[in-house]
N, CA, C and O of each residue as an XYZ file, in Angstrom:
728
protein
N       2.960    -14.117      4.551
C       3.864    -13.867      3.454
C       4.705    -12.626      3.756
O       4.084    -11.666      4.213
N       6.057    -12.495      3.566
C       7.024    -11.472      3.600
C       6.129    -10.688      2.543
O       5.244    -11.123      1.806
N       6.876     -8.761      2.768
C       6.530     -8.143      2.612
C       7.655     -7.668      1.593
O       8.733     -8.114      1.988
N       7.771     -7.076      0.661
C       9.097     -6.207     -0.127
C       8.732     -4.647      0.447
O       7.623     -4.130      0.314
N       9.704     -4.112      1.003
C       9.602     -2.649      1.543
C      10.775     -2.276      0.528
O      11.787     -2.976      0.489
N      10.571     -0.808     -0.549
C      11.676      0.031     -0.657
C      12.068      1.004     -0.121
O      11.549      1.969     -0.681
N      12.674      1.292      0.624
C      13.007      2.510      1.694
C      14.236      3.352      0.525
O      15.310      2.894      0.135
N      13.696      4.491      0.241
C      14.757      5.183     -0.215
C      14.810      6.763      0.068
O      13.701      7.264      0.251
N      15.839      7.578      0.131
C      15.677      8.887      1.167
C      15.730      9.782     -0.279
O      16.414      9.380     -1.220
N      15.102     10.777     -0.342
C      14.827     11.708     -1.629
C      15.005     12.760     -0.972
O      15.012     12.838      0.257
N      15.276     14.301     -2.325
C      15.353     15.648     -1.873
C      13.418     16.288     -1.681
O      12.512     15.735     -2.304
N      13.235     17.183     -0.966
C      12.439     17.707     -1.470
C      11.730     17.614     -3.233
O      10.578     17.426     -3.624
N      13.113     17.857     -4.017
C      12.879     18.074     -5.243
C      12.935     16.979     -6.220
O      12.842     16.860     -7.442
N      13.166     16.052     -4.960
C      12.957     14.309     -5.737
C      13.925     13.967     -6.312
O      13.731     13.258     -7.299
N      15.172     14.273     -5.995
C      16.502     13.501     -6.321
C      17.060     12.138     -5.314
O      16.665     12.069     -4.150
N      17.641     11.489     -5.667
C      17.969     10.366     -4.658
C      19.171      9.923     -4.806
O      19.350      8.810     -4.310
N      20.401     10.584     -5.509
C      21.837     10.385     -5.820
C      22.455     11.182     -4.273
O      21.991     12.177     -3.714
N      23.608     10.356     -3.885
C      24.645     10.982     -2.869
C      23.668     11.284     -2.162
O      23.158     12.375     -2.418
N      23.024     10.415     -0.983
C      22.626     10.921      0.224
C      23.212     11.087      1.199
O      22.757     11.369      2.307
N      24.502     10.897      0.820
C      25.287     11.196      2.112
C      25.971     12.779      2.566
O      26.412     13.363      3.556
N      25.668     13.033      0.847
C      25.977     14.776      0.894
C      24.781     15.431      1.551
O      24.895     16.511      2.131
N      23.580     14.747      1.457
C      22.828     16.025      2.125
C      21.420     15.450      2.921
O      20.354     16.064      2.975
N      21.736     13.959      3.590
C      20.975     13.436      4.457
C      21.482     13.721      5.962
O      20.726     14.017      6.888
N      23.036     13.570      6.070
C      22.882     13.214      7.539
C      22.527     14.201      8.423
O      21.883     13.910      9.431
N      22.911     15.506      8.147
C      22.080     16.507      9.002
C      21.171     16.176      9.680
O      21.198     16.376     10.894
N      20.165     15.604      9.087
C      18.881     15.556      9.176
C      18.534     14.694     10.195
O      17.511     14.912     10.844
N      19.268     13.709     10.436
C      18.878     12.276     11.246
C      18.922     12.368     12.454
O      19.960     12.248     13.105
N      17.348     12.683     13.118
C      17.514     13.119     14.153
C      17.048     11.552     14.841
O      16.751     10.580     14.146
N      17.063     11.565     16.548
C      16.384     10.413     17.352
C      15.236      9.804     16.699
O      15.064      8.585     16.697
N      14.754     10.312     16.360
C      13.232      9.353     16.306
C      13.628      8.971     14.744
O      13.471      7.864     14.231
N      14.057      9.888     14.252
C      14.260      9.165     12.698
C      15.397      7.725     12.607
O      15.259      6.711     11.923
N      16.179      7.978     13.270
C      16.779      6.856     13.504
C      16.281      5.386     14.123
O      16.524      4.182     14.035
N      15.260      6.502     14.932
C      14.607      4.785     15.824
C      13.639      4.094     15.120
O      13.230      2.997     15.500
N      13.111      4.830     13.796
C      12.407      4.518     13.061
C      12.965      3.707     11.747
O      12.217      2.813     11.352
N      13.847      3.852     11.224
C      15.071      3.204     10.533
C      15.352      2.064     10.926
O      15.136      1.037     10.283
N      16.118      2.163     12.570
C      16.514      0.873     13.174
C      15.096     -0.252     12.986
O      15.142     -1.320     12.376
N      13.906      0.309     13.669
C      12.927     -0.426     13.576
C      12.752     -1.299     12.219
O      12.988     -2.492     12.029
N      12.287     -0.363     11.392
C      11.950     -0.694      9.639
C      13.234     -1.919      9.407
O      12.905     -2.990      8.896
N      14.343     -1.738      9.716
C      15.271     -2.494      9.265
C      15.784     -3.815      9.632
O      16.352     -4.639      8.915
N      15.404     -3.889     11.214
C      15.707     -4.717     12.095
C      14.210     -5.798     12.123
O      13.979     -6.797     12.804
N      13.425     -5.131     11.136
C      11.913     -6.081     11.148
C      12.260     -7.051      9.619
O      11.681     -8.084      9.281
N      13.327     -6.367      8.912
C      13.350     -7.425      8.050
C      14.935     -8.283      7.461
O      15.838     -7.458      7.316
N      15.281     -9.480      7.186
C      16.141    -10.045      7.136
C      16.816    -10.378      6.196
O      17.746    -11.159      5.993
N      16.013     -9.430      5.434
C      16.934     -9.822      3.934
C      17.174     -8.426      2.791
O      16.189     -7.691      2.729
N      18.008     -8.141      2.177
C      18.192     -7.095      1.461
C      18.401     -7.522      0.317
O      19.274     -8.295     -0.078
N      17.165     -6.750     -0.507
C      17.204     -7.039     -2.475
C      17.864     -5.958     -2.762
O      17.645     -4.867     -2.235
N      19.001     -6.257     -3.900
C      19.869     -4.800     -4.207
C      20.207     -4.803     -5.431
O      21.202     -5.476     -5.698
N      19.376     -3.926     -6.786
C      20.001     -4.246     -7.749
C      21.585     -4.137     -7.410
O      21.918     -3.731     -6.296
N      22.630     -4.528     -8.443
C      23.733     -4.761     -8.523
C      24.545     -3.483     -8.552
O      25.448     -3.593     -7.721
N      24.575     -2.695     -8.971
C      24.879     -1.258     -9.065
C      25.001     -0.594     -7.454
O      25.907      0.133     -7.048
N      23.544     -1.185     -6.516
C      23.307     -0.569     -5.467
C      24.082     -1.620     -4.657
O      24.126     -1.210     -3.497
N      24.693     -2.767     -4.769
C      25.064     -3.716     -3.819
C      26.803     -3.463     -4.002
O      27.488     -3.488     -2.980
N      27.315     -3.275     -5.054
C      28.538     -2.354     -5.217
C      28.848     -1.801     -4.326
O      29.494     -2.240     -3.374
N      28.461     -0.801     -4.476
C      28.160      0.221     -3.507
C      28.182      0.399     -2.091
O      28.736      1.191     -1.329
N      27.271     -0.754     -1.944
C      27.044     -0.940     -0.554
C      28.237     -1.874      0.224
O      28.407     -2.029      1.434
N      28.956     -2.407     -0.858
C      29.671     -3.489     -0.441
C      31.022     -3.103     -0.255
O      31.939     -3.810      0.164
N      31.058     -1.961     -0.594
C      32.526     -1.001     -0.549
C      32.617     -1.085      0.844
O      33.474     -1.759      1.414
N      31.732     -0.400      1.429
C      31.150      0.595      2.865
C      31.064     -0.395      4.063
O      31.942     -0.699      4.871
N      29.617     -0.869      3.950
C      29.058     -2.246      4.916
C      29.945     -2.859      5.829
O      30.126     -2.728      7.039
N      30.548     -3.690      4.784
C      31.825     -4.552      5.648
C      32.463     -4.552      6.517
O      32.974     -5.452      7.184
N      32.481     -2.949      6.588
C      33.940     -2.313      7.507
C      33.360     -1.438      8.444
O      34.110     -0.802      9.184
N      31.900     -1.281      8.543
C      30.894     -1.234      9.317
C      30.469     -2.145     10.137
O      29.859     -3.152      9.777
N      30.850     -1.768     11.669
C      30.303     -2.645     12.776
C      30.274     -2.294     14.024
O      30.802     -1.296     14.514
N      29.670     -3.094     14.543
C      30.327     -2.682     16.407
C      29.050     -1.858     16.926
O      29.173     -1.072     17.865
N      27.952     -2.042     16.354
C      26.566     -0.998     16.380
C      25.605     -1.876     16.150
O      25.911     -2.567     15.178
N      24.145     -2.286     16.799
C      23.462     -3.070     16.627
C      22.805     -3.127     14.892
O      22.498     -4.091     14.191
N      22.772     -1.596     14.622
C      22.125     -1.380     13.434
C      23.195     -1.979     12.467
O      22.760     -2.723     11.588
N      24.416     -1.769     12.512
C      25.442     -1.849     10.921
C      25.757     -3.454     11.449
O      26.051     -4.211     10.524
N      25.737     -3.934     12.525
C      25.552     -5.593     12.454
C      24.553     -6.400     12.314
O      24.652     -7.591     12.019
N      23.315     -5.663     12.563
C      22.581     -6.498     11.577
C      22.061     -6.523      9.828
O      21.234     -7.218      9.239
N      22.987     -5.408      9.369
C      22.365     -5.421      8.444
C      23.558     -6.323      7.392
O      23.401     -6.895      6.313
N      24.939     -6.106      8.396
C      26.129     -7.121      7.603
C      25.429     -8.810      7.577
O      25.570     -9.626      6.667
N      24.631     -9.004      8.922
C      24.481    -10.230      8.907
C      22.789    -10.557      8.472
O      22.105    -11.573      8.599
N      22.596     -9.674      8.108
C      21.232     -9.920      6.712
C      21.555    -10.550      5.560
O      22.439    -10.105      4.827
N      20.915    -11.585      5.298
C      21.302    -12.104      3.747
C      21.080    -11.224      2.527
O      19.885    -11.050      2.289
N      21.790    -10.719      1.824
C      21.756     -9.867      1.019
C      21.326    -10.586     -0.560
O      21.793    -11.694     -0.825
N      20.396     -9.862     -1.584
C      20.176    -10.539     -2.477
C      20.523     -9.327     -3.650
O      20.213     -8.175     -3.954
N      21.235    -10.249     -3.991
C      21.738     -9.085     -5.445
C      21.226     -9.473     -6.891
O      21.675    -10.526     -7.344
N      20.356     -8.765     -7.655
C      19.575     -9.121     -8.946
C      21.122     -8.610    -10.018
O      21.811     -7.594    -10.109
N      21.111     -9.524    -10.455
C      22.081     -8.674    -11.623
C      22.390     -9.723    -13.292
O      22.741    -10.902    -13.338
N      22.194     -9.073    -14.117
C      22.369     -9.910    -15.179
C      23.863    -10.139    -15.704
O      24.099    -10.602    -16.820
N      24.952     -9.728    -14.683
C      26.284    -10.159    -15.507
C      26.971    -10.287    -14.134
O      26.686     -9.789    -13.045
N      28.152    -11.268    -14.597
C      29.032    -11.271    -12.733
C      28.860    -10.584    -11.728
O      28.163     -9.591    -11.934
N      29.173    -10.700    -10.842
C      29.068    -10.359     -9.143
C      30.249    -10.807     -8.529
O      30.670    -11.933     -8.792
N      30.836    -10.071     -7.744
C      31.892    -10.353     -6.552
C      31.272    -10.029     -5.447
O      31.071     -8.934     -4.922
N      30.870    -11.550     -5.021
C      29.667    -11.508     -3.667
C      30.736    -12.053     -2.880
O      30.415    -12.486     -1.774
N      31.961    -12.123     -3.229
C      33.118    -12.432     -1.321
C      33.119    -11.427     -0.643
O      33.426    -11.580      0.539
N      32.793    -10.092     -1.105
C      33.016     -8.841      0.250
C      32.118     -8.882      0.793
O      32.492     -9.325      1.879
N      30.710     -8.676      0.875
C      30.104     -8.878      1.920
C      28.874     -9.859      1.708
O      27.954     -9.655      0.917
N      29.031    -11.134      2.678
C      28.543    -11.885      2.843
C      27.005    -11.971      3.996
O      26.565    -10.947      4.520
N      26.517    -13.041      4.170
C      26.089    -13.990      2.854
C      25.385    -13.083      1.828
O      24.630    -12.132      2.029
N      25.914    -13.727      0.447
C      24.929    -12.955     -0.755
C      24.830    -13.940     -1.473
O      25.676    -14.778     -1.786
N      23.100    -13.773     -1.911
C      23.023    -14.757     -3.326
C      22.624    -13.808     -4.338
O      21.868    -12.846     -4.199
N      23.171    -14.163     -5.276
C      22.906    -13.297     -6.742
C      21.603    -14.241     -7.321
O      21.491    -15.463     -7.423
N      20.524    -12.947     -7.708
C      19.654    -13.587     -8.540
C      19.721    -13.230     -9.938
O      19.822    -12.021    -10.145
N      19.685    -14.067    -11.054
C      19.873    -13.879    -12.056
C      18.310    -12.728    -12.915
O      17.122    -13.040    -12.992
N      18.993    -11.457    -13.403
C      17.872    -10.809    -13.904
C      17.134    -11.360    -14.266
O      16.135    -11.480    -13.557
N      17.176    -12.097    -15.722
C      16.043    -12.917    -15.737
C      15.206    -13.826    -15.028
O      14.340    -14.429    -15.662
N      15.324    -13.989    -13.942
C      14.770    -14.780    -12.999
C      14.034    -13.914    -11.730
O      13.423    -14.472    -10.819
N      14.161    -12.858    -11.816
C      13.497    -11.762    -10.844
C      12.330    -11.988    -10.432
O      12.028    -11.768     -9.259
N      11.642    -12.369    -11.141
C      10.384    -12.029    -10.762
C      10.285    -13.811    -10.054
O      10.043    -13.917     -8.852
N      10.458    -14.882    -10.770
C       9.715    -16.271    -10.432
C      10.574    -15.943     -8.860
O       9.804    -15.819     -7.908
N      11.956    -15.810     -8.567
C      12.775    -16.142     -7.722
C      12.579    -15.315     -6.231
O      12.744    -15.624     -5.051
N      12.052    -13.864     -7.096
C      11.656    -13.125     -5.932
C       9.631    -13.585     -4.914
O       9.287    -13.401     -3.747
N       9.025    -14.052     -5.860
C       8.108    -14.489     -5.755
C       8.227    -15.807     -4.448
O       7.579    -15.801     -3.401
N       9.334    -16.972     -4.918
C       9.989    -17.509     -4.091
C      10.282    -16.969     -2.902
O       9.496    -17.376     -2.048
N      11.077    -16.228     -2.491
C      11.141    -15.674     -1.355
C      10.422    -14.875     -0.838
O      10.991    -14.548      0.203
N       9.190    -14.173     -0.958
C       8.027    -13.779     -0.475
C       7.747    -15.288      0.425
O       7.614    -15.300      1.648
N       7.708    -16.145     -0.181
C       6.489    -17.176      0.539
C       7.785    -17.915      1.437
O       7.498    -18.945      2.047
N       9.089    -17.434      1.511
C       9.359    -18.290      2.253
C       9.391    -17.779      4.034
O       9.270    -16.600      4.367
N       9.531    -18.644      4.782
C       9.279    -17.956      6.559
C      10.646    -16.915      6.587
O      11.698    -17.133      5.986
N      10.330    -15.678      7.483
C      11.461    -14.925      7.833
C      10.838    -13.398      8.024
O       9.623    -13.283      8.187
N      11.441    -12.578      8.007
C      10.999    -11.138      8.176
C      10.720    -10.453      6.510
O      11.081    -10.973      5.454
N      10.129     -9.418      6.648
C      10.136     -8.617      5.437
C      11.502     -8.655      4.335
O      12.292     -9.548      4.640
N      11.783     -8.090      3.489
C      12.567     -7.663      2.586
C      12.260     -6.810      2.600
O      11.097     -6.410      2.660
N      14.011     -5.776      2.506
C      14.173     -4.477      2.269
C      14.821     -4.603      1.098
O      15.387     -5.631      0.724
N      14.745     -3.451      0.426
C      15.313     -2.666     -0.896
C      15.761     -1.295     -0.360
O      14.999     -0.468      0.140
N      17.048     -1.158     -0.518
C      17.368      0.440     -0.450
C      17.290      1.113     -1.730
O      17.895      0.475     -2.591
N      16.840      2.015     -2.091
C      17.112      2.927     -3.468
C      15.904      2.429     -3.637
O      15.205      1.912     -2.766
N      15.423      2.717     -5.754
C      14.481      3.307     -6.306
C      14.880      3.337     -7.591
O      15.255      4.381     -8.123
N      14.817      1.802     -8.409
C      15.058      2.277     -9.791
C      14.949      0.855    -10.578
O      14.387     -0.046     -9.955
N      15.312      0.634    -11.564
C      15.227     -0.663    -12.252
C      14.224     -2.126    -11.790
O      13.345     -2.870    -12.226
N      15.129     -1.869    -10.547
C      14.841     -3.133     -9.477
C      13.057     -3.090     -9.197
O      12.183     -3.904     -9.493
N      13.002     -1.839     -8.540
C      11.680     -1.605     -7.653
C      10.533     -1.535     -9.105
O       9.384     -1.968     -9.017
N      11.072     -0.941    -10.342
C       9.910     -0.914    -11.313
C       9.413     -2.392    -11.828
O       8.268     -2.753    -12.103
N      10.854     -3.257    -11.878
C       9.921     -4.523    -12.146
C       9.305     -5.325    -11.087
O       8.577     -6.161    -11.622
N       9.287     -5.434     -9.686
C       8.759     -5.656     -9.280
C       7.613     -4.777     -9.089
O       6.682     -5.582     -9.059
N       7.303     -4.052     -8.996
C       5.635     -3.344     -9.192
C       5.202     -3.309    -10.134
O       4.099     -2.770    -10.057
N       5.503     -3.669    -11.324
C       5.197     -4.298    -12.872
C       4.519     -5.659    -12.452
O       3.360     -5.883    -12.799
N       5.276     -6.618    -11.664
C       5.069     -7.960    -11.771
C       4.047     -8.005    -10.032
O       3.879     -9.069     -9.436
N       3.680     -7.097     -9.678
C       2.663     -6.960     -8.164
C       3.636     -7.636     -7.630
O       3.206     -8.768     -7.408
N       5.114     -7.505     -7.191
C       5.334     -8.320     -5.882
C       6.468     -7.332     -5.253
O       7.545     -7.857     -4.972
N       6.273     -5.720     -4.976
C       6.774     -4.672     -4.623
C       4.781     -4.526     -3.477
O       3.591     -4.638     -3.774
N       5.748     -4.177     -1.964
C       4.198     -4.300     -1.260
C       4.331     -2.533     -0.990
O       3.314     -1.839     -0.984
N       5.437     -2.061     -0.816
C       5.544     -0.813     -0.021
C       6.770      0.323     -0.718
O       7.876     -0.040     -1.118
N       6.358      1.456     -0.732
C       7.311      2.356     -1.336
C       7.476      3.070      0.348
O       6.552      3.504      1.037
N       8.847      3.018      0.680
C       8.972      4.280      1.847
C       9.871      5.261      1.480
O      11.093      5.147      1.383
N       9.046      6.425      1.244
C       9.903      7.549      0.518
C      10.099      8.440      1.530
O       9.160      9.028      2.067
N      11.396      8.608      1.875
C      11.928      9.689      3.077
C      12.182     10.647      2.032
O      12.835     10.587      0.990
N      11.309     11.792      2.735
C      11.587     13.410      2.364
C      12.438     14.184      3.203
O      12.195     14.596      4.337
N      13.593     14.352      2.428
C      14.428     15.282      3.380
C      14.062     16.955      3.087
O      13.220     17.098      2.200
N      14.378     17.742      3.469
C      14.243     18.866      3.453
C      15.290     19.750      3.116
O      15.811     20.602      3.836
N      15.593     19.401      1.707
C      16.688     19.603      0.882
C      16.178     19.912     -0.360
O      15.177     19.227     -0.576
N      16.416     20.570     -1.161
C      16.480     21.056     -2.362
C      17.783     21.325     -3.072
O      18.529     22.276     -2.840
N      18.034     20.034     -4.283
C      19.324     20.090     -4.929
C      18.987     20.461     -6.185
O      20.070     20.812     -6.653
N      18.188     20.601     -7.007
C      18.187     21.373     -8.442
C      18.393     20.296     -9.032
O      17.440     20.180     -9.803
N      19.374     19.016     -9.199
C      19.701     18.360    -10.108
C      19.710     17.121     -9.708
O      19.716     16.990     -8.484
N      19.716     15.810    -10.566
C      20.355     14.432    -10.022
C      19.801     13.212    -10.819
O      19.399     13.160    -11.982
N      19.902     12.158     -9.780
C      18.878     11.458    -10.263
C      17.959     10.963     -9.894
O      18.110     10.112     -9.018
N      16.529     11.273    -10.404
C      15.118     11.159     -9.819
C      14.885     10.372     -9.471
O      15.444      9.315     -9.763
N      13.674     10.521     -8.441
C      13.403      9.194     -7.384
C      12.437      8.130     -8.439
O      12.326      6.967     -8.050
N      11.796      8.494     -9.664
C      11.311      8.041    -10.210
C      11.706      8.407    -11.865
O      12.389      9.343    -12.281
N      11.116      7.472    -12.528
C      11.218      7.098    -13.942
C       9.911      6.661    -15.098
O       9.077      5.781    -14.887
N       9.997      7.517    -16.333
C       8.981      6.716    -17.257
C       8.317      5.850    -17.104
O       7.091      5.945    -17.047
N       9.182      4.424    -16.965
C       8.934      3.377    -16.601
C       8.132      2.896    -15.352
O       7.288      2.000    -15.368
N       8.599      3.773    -14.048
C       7.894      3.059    -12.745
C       6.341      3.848    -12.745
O       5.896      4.337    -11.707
N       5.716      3.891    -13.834
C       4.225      3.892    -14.111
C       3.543      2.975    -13.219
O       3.580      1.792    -13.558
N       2.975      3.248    -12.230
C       1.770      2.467    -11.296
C       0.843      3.414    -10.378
O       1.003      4.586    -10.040
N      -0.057      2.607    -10.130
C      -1.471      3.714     -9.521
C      -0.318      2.833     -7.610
O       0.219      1.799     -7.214
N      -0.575      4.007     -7.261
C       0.003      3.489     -5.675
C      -1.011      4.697     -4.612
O      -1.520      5.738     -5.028
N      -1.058      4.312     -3.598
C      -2.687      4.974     -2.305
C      -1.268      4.891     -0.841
O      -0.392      4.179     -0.350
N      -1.729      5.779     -0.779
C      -0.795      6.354      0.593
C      -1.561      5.756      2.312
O      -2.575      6.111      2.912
N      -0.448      4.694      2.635
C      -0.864      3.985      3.301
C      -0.745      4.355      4.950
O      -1.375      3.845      5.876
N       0.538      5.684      5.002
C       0.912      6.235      6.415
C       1.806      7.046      5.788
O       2.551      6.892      4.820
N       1.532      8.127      6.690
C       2.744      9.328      6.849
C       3.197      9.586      8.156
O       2.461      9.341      9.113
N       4.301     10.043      8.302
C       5.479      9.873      9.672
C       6.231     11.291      9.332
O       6.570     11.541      8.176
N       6.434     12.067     10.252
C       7.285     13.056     10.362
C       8.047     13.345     12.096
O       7.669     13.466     13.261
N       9.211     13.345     11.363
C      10.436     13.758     12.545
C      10.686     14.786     13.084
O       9.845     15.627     12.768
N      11.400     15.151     13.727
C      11.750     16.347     14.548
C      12.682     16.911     13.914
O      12.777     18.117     14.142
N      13.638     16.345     12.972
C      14.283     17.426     11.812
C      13.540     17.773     11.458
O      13.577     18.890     11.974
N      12.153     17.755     10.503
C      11.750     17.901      9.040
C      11.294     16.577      8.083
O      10.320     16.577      7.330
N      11.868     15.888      8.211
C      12.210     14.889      7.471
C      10.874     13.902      7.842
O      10.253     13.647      8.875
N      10.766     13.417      6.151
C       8.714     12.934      6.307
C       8.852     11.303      5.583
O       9.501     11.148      4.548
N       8.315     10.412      6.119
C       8.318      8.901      5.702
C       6.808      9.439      5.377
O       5.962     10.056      6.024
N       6.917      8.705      3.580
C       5.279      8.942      3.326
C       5.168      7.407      2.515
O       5.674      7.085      1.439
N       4.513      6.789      3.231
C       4.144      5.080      2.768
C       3.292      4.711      2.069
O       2.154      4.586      2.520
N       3.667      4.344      0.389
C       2.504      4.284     -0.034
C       2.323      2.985     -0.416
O       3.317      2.314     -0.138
N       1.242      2.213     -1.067
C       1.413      0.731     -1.704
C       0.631      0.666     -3.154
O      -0.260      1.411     -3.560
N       1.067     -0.132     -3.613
C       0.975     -0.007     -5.220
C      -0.205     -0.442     -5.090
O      -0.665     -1.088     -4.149
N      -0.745     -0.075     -6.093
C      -2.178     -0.778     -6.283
C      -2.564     -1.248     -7.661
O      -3.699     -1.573     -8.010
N      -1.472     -1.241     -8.401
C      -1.767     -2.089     -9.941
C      -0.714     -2.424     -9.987
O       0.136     -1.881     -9.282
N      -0.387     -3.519    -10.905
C       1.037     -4.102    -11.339
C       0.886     -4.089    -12.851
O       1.809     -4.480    -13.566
């Protein structure tokens, strides 16, 4: 059975807004080869809708690099409960919010590599509500921003056991944990 991995990069102080203001410093060789790895092991990307926006600005026009071509040519899955403009970056299927959980369940059992999730919010709480979130990968950068928005919420209430920790030659710490209640 596929795996759901959320990979999302946090401050020290547990913010996870604009990582682009104060991640790339950080990305040294091995952190990268560790990225490429994590990413290139799985073939599909769950994105709430907010985060696939986003991504869909950028992505597209990203290429020519083993890493930013495979992740254009990952099937992308976007959860969202109101329209989608899934022509910019392709293939995407939109799953309907209400259907999250039966649909994502579905694609666990089907053949292929893991599922990734980038970010940490809506998305990742109902699936670890509903047990079908397998892995939290929380990159610690070595940053301290005072403000933002937190890597966690009220809501993403679950008992989770720390399954591996990884540290780079920046600073920068992958700490893997897996839920252990839904």
């Amino acid at each position: 059975m596929r795996k759901i991995i959320a990979s999302t990069y946090t401050t020290l102080d547990g913010f996870i807004d604009d990582p682009h203001e104060w991640s790339l410093s950080h990305n040294s060789q091995d952190a990268m080869a560790y990225a490429f790895a994590l990413t290139t092991g799985c073939d599909a990307l769950l994105l709430g809708r907010v985060t696939y926006e986003g991504m869909a600005q950028a992505w597209p026009n990203m290429g020519g690099n083993p890493y930013a071509d495979h992740v254009n040519a990952m099937t992308k899955y976007v959860v969202a409960s109101r329209p989608v403009d899934t022509t910019a970056w392709n293939p995407t299927v939109v799953i309907p919010g209400d259907d999250l959980a039966a649909r994502t369940a579905e694609l666990k059992k089907q053949d292929g590599g893991d599922i990734l999730i980038w970010g940490n919010g809506r998305l990742t709480d109902d699936l670890a509500r509903h047990g079908l979130l397998d892995e939290y990968r929380i990159w610690i950068y070595p940053v301290l921003k005072g403000r933002g928005e937190p890597l966690f919420r009220p809501e993403s209430v679950t008992g989770i056991e720390l399954a591996d920790s990884t540290t780079f030659a920046s600073g920068v710490t992958v700490l893997t944990y897996r839920p252990t209640t839904a």
